[in-house]
N, C-alpha and C positions, 0 to 999 in steps of 0.2 A: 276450373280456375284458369284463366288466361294469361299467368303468370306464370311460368312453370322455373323450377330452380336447377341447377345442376351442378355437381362435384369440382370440376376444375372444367380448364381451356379448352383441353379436350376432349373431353365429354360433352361442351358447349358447341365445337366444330363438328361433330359427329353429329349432331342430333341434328343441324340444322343443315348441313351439305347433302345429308339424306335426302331431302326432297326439294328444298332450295338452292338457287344461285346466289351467292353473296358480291352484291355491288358496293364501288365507292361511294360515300357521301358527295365527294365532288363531283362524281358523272351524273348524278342526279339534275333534272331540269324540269320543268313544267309540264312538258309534252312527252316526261319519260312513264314507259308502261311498268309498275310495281309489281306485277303479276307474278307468282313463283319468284319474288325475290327478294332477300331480305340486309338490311344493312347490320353491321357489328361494331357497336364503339363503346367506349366509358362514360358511363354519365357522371357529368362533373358539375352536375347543377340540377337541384329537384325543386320544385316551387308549392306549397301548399294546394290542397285539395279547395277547391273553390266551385260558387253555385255560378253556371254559363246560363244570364237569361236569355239569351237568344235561341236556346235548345229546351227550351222551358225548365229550366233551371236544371238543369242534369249535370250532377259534379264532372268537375273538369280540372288536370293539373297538367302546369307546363314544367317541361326538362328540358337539358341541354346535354347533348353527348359530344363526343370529340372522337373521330378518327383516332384508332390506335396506331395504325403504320398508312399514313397518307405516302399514295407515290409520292418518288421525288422529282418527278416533274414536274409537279406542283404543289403548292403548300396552300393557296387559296382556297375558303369556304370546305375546313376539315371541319368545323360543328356545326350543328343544326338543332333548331328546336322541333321540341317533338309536343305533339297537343295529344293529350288521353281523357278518353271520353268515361263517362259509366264507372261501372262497377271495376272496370280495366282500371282505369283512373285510382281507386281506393286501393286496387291491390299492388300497384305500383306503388303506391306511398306506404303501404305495410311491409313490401316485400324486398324491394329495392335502395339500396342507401347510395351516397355520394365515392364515387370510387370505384363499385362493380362495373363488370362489363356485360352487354346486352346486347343481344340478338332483336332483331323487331321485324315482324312479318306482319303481312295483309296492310299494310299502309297505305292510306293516299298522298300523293302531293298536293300544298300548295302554295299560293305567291303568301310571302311570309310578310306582314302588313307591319314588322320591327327591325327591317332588312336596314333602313337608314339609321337607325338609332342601334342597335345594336351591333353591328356591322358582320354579322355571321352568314349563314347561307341565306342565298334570294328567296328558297324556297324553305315552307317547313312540312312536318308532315305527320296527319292527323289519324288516329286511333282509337275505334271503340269496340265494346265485347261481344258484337255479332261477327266480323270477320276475323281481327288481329289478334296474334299472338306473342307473349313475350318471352322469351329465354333469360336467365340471368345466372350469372358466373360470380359469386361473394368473392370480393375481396378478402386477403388472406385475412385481415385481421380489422376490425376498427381502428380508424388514426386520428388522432387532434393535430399533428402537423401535414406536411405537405406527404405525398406517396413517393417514393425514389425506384425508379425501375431504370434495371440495369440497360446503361444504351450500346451496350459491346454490338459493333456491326450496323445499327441501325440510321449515323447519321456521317456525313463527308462534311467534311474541314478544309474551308480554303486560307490559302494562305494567302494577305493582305497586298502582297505587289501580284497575284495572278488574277482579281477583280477583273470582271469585263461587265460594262453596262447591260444595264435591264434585266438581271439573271437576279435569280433568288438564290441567297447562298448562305451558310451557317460559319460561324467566324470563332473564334478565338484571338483576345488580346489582350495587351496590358495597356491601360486607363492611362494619358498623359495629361488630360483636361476634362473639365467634368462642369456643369452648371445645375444647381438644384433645379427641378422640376416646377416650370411657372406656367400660369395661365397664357392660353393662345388668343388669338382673335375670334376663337372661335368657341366651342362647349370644351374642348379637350384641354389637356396638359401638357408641354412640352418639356422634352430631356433634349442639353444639346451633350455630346463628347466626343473626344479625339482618342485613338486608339493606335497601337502600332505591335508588331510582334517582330518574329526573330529576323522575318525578308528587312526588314525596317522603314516599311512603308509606315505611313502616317494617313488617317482615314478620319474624316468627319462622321460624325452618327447625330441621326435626328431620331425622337422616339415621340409619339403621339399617344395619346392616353386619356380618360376624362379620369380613370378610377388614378389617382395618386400612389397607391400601394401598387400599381400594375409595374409603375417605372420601378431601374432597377437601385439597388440600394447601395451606393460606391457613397464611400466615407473618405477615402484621399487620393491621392497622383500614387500610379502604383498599384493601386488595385487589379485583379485579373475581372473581365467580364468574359461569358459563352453568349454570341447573341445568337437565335435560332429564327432562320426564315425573315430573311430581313434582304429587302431586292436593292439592288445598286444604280446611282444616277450619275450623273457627270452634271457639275458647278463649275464654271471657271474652269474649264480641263481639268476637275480632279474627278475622283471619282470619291461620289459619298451613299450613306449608309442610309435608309429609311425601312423605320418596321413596316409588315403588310400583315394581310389576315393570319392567326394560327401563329402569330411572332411571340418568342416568350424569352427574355433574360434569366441568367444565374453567374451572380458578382462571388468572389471570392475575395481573403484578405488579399494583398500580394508579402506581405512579411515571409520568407523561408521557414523560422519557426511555428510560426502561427497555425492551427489545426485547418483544416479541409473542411469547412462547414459552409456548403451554399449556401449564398441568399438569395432568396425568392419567394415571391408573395403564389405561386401556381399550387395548386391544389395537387397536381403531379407531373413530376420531371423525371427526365431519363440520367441518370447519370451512373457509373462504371469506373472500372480499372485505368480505362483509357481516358478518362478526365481527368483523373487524378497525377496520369502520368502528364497530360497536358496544360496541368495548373503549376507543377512542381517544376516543369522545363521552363514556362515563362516564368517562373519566380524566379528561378536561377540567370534566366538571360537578362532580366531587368535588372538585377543585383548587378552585372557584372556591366553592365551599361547607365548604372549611377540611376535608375528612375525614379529609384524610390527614393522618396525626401527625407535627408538627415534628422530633420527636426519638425515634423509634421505638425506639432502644437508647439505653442508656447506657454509656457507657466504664469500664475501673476505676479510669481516674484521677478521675471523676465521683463516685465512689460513696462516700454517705455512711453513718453506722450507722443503725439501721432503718429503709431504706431498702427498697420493694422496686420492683425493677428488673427492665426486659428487658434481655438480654446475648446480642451478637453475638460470638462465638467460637468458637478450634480447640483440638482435644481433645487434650493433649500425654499424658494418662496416666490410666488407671482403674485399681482394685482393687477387691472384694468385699469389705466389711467384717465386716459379717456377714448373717444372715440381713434384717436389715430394711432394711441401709444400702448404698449403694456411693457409691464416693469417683469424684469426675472433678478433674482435674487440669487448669486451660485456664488462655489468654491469651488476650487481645488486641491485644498491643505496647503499653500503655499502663502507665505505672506508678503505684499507688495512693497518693494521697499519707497513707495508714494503714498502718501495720503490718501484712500479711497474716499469718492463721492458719497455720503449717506443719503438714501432717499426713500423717506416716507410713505406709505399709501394710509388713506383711511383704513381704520380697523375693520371694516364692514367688506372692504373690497381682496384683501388681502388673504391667499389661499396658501395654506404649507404652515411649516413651523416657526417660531420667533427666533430670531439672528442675533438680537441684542448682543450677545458674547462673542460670537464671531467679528460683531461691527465693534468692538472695541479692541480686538485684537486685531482689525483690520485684517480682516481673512473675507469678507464678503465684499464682491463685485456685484452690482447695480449695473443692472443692462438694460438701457432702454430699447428698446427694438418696436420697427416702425413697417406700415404701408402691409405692401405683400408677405411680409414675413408673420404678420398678426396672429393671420388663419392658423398655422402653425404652433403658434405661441400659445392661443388659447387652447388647445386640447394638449398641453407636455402638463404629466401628470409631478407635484412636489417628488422628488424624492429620486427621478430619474435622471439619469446621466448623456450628455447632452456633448456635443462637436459643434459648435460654432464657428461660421467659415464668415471671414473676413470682418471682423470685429474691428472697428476702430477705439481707439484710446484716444481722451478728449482733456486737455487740463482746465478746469475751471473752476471761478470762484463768485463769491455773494459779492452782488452791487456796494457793499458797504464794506469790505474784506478791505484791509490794509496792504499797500503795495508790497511790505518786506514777509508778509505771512504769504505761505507756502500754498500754491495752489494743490487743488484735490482735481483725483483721477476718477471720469467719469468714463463709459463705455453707449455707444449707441450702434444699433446693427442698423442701418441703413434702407430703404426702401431699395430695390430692385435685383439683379442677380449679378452682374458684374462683379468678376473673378470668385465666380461659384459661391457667390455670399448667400446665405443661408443656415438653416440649422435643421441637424439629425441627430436619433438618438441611437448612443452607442449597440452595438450587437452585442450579446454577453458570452460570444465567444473572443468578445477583443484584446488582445497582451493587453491594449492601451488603459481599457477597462477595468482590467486585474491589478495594471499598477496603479491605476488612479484609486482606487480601491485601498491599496494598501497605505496608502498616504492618508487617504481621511481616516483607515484605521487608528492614527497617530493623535487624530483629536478627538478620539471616543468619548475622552473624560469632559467633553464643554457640555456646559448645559445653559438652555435660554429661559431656565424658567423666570431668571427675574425682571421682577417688573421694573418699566424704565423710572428713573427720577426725574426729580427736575432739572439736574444738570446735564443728563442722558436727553432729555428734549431739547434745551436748550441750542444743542449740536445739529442738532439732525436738521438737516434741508429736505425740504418735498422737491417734487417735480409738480411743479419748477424745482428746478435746485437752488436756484442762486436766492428762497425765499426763507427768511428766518421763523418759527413759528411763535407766532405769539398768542397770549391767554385769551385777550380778546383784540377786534377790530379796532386800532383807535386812527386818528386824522394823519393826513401826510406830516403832519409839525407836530404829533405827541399826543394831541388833544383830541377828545371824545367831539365825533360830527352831533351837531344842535338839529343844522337843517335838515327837512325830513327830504329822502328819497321818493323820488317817482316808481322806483323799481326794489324788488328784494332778491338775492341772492339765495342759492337753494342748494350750495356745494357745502360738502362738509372742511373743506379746508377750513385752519385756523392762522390764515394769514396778516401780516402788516399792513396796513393798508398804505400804499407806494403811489409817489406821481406818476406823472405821463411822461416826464422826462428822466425818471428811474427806470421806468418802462424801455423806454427806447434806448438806454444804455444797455440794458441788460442781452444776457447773450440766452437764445433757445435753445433748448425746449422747456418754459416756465409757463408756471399759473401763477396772477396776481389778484390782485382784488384792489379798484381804484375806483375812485369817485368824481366824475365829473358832468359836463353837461351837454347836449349835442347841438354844436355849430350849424351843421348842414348833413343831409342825406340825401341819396342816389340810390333809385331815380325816383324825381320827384312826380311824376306818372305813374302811384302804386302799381297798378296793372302790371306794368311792365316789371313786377319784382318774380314774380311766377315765373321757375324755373324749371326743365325738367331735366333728371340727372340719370344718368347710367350707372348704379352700382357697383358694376363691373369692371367696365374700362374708363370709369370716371370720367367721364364725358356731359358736357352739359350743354343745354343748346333752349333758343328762348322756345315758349308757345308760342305755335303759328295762330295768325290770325284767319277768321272766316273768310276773306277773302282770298286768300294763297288756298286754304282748302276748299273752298268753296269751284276755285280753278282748277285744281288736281282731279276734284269728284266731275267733272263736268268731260273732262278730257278722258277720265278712262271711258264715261258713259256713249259717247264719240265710237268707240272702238269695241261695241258690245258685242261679241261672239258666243255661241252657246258655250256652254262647263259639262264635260262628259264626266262624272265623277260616280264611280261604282255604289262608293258607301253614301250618296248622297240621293235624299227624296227631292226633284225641285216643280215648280209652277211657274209660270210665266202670262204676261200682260201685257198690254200694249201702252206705252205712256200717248198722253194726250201729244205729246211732240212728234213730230211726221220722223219715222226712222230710228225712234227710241224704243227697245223692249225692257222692263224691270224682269228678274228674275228673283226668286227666292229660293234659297238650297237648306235644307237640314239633313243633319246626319238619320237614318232609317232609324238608328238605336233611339231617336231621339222623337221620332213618330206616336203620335198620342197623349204626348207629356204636355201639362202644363205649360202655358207660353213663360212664364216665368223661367223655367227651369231651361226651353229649348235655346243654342247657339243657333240663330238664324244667320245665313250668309245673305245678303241682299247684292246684287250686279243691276249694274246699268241704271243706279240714283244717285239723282243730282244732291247734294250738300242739306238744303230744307226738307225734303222728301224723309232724309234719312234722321233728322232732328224730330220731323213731325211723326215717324215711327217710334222713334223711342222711348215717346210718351206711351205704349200700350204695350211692347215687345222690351224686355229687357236686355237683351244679350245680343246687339246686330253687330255683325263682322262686314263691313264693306269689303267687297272683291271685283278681279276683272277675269277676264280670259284671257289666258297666255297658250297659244297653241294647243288651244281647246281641253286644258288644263285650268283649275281653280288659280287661283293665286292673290294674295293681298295687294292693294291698290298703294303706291309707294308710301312709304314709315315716315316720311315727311308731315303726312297726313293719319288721323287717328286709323288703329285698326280696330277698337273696339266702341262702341258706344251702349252706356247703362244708365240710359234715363238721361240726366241734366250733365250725367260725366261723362266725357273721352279719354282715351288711354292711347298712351303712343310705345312704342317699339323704337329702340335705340338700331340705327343702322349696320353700325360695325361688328356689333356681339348678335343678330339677328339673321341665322340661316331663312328664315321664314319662309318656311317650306312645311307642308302636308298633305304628301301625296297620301300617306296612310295611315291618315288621322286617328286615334283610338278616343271616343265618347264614352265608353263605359266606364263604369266601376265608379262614378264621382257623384256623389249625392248633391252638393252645394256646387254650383259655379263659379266661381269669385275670380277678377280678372287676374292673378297671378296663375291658377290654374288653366285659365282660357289661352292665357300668353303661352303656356309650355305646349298645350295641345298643339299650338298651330306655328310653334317654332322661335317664337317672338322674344325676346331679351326684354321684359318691361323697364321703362323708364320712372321714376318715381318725381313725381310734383314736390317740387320746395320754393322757399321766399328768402329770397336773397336780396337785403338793405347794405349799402357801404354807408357808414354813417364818419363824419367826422366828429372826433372828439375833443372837445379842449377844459382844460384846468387850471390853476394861477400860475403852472410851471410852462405847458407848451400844449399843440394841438396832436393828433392822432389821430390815421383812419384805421378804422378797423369794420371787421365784416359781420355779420348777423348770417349767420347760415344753417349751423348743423342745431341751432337751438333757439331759430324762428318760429317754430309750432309753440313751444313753451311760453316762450316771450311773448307772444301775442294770444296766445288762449284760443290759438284758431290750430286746423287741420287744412292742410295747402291744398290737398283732395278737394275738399268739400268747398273751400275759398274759390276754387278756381269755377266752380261752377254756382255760387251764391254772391247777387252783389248784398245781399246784407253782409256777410262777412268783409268780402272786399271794403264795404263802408265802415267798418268797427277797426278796420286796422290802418283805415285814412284818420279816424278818431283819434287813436291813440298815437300816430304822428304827429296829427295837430297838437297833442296834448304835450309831445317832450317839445314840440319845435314849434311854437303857435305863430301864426302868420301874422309878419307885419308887427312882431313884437323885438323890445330888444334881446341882449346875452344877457342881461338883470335875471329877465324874466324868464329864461329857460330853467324848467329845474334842473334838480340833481339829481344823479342816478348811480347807487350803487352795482359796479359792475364787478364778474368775475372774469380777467382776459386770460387769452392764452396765448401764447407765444409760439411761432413755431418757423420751420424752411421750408421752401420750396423753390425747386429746380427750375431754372429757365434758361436755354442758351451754356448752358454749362454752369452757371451763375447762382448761389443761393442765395436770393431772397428771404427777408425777414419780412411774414404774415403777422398779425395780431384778426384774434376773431373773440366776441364775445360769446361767452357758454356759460353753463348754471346760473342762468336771470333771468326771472318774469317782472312785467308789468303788474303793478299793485291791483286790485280788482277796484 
């Protein structure tokens, strides 16, 4: 058996110093001799036993280990993945769990083809049961939390005014600023904070991340962070903080009372005597230098109109409002001495318990939250207790509300992170947790079973808020509409139906439902409504025409130099043009497969060439050579073509790069999956109409965007490359707005709007867009 076990550490150093030299993970290189030598780390990561068809299917499983004691000269590239072949392979995954420590001998190296995505060593290093051997040392025990190994002696602690540039260094501080963890320009996550300890230096931290759980978990100003292996740069003559490889946080409360429980998402940290001695000193010096904040939350009986606030609370109920909004429903056993906002969701969309009793005793907060904070929003489970950083408080009221009746308090968390806005869920080791706790104790006896009446409807606003619910739809003046609609409505709102000049009084974020006709629409050149947007960083930018790409493809062909690319099989041709070569590249994995299923890379074709392949080859990547390197021809222009459709790559969210592409494992190719392979941020095709509206009160424009597929009974995909579609959706323009007729003759169309802000110049703007509405068949 190639596996072999042993008692403890040292019995594991003994076995293998016997006949081995044990080297560092980081002196490892490509051109180092593994011979008589063997490495010693924890594996902190096992991966299922799997078939490698490049080996003719011979099970294969990847691990990752971590340096136990890396010098301290350096902390870069302490894990490494390890590849195990064979029957080695199967005994590792029976023998070995997450946490033991291992010896590993008879190894090869090599260039590790996950080195940019993963960011661990350049190299990795492969294992099967004719030469390698494995050693393994059990962990004391099985654990479901993280592992705690004492770090007495193991790690130095600088203190924050003796920083000197470009050094790697391990820190202790106390948290004076903090921003939740947002998306970069790039795949990662970013953490910004300020730190300071007892020198009373003050120090910038930037932390990089894709996984979200990797950042560390600081709930307020005040809190103690340990950061480990994090190198120093100089901004503006300061000197500031960035994590590097093998970098790992552990936040604590900063409270004096509060228990000693680190946080941290690592599977296992060092921590000792001497942390505890160094959590308990900064708690005391920040106490005695005012850092921690007298009043870290505020209550709702506290809470004034624009006011913005942190809020400690549990999550009694969510829904999805729509695409940009989601509703949270919370308390804190306090009750507001204002009016709270009520607001509605469909019963279909509505996740958690019923409030009803709370919302009459004005104990439930309605918090809309918006944009970046969404992603968040939808995975917080009912029932969980929740910190809300920079909540504002909003007084408002229904377009019909009488001036001397008393406005109601609504709440909205705001898109972006400015002054640490965001939301986390409490630690259940928090004071704040256990009083808040003991307060909802105090309404144990509410119950929501009953069901609402009709004077309990009556009351309640949806979001919109400012919308009354009525039994059914009737006309802006009382009366039931005779004339029929061009269009049906598919929302389950049961709203008034309201003018366009109730519309434009009212204040967002509302849903209405109105009835009118359309004036005019932009742009009157359909074509030009095909849009392609960026998911991500919401970026939109028009389709290029054949002629801008047709000059892109022509100009890389210009500069055609060979592609040396290891994992690539290629051919080459002479184009009938004097000085043109065509080339074609497929990945080796991908030799023998059906042309449907192959990613063909084509260089050095012109714009038609590459059109008239598509008809036979489904999946072509246009490329050029970049110092005799592969590389995509700029995102300007499509990167992929399948069949009659192009797909583009958004610029700013697109590392697009693949040096070391990985082909296997994917049965179906579908361009989301092509885009990851090869680094690309896909853009997604939409049809954006501005339509002007008008009705017997006044006119409005409003947008046709996130519910253009619906409306028109088309796919923008499939539009962008069908003129029958493109002509079905000039049809149904001619049909609300027919040429060369009067305003008599336009029909009418029942629409659902929605209301909403957006930022510009410092400035918010009031949007209207139409949502849940198709055109009649």
């Amino acid at each position: 058996m190639p596996v072999h076990t042993v008692n403890d550490s040292s019995d594991l150093d003994a076995k293998v110093s016997s006949r081995l030299q044990r080297v560092c993970i980081t002196s490892l290189t490509f051109t180092y001799d593994p011979s008589h030598r063997c490495v010693k780390a924890r594996l902190v990561h096992k991966g299922p036993v799997l078939s490698c068809v490049q080996k003719g299917d011979v099970e294969m499983l990847k691990a990752e280990i971590r340096e136990e004691d890396p010098p301290q000269s350096t902390t870069e590239h302490t894990s490494i993945n390890v590849i195990l072949f064979g029957t080695l392979a199967k005994d590792f995954s029976q023998s070995v769990r997450q946490g033991d420590v291992v010896a590993l001998a008879g190894f090869t190296i090599r260039k590790s083809p996950s080195f940019l995505r993963d960011k661990l060593h350049p190299c990795h290093l492969e294992m099967d049961e004719k030469d390698a051997c494995v050693f393994v040392c059990p962990s004391a025990s099985p654990s479901h939390g993280p592992t705690v190994i004492s770090s007495e002696g193991k790690y130095t602690y600088s203190s924050l005014n003796q920083l000197k540039p470009r050094t790697v260094v391990n820190i202790y501080g106390v948290v004076t600023f903090f921003k939740q963890p947002f998306p970069s320009k790039g795949s990662d996550h970013c953490s910004t904070l300020k730190i300071t300890d007892q020198s009373d230096a003050k120090v910038g931290c930037t932390i990089f991340s894709r996984n979200l759980e990797d950042h560390p978990v600081i709930f307020k100003v005040g809190d103690i962070i340990r950061l480990h292996r994090f190198k120093t740069n100089t901004f503006n003559d300061s000197i500031t903080l960035v994590n590097t490889f093998g970098w790992s946080t552990v936040t604590f409360d900063g409270k004096i009372d509060s228990p000693i429980v680190p946080r941290t998402s690592s599977k296992s940290f060092h921590f000792g005597e001497s942390d505890k001695r160094a959590v308990q000193e900064l708690r005391q010096w920040a106490a005695s230098q005012l850092l921690m904040p007298s009043k870290p939350t505020i209550s709702l009986s506290s809470v004034q109109p624009k006011m913005y606030f942190d809020l400690s609370c549990q999550l009694l109920a969510k829904a999805v409002m729509d695409s940009r909004c989601i509703l949270l429903k919370v308390w804190d056993g306090t009750k507001c001495e204002h009016p709270l906002l009520k607001v509605a969701a469909a019963p279909d969309t509505l996740e958690g318990e019923s409030t009803v009793a709370k919302d009459r005793m004005n104990l439930t907060a309605n918090i809309l939250v918006y944009d970046n904070h969404m992603a968040v929003a939808r995975g917080l489970k009912p029932g969980s207790f929740l910190r809300i950083y920079n909540l504002r408080a909003v007084s408002q009221s229904a377009p019909d509300q009488l001036p001397d009746q008393p406005k109601h308090l609504g709440f909205h968390l705001h898109g972006g992170t400015s002054y640490g806005r965001g939301i986390r869920c409490l630690p259940a080791e928090s004071l704040e947790l256990q009083s808040l706790r003991r307060v909802l104790e105090n309404h144990a006896a509410l119950h929501d079973d009953d069901e609402e009446d009709d004077g309990t409807l009556s009351e309640i606003w949806y979001t919109p808020p400012e919308s009354v619910v009525m039994p059914n739809d009737e006309g802006p003046d009382g009366e039931e509409d005779v004339v029929p609609s061009q269009t049906v409505r598919t929302c389950e709102h049961s709203l008034q139906m309201v003018t366009l000049t109730q519309v434009k009084n009212s204040t967002p974020p509302l849903v209405c439902h109105v009835r009118a006709q359309v004036k005019a629409y932009q742009p009157q050149q359909l074509y030009q409504c095909l849009k392609l947007f960026c998911s991500k960083c919401k970026t939109m930018r028009e389709v290029p025409d054949d002629s801008m790409i047709g000059k892109l493809f022509r100009e890389s062909a210009k500069d055609n130099q060979p592609c040396l690319e290891f994992w690539a099989a290629s051919s080459s041709a002479r184009s009938t043009e004097p000085g043109r070569t065509i080339s074609m590249h497929i990945s080796s994995d991908m030799v023998g497969e059906s042309t449907h299923t192959q990613l063909i890379f084509v260089q050095g074709m012109i714009l038609d060439e590459v059109c008239l392949l598509s008809r036979d080859y489904k999946n072509l990547v246009p490329v050029r050579s970049e110092n005799g390197r592969m590389s995509l021809i700029d995102l300007t222009a499509p990167f992929l073509f399948r069949g009659d459709k192009r797909y583009y790559g958004c610029k700013h969210c697109s590392p697009h790069t693949f040096e070391n592409p990985v082909f296997t494992g994917v049965e179906n190719w579908d361009e989301q999956r092509i885009a990851e392979a090869l680094g690309v941020q896909l853009m997604q095709y939409g049809l954006l109409v501005q339509f002007e509206l008008q009705d017997q009160t006044d006119t409005l424009e409003a947008l046709l965007w996130e519910n253009s597929e619906r409306f028109f009974h088309v796919s923008a995909v499939e539009t962008s490359a069908s003129q029958d579609l493109q002509d079905k959706v000039q049809t149904i323009m001619d049909t609300l707005q027919p040429p060369g007729s009067s305003m008599e003759e336009h029909p009418w169309l029942d629409l659902c709007l929605s209301l909403y802000t957006v930022q510009d110049n410092n400035r918010n703007n009031i949007c209207y867009q139409i949502t849940s509405t198709e055109i009649k068949d």
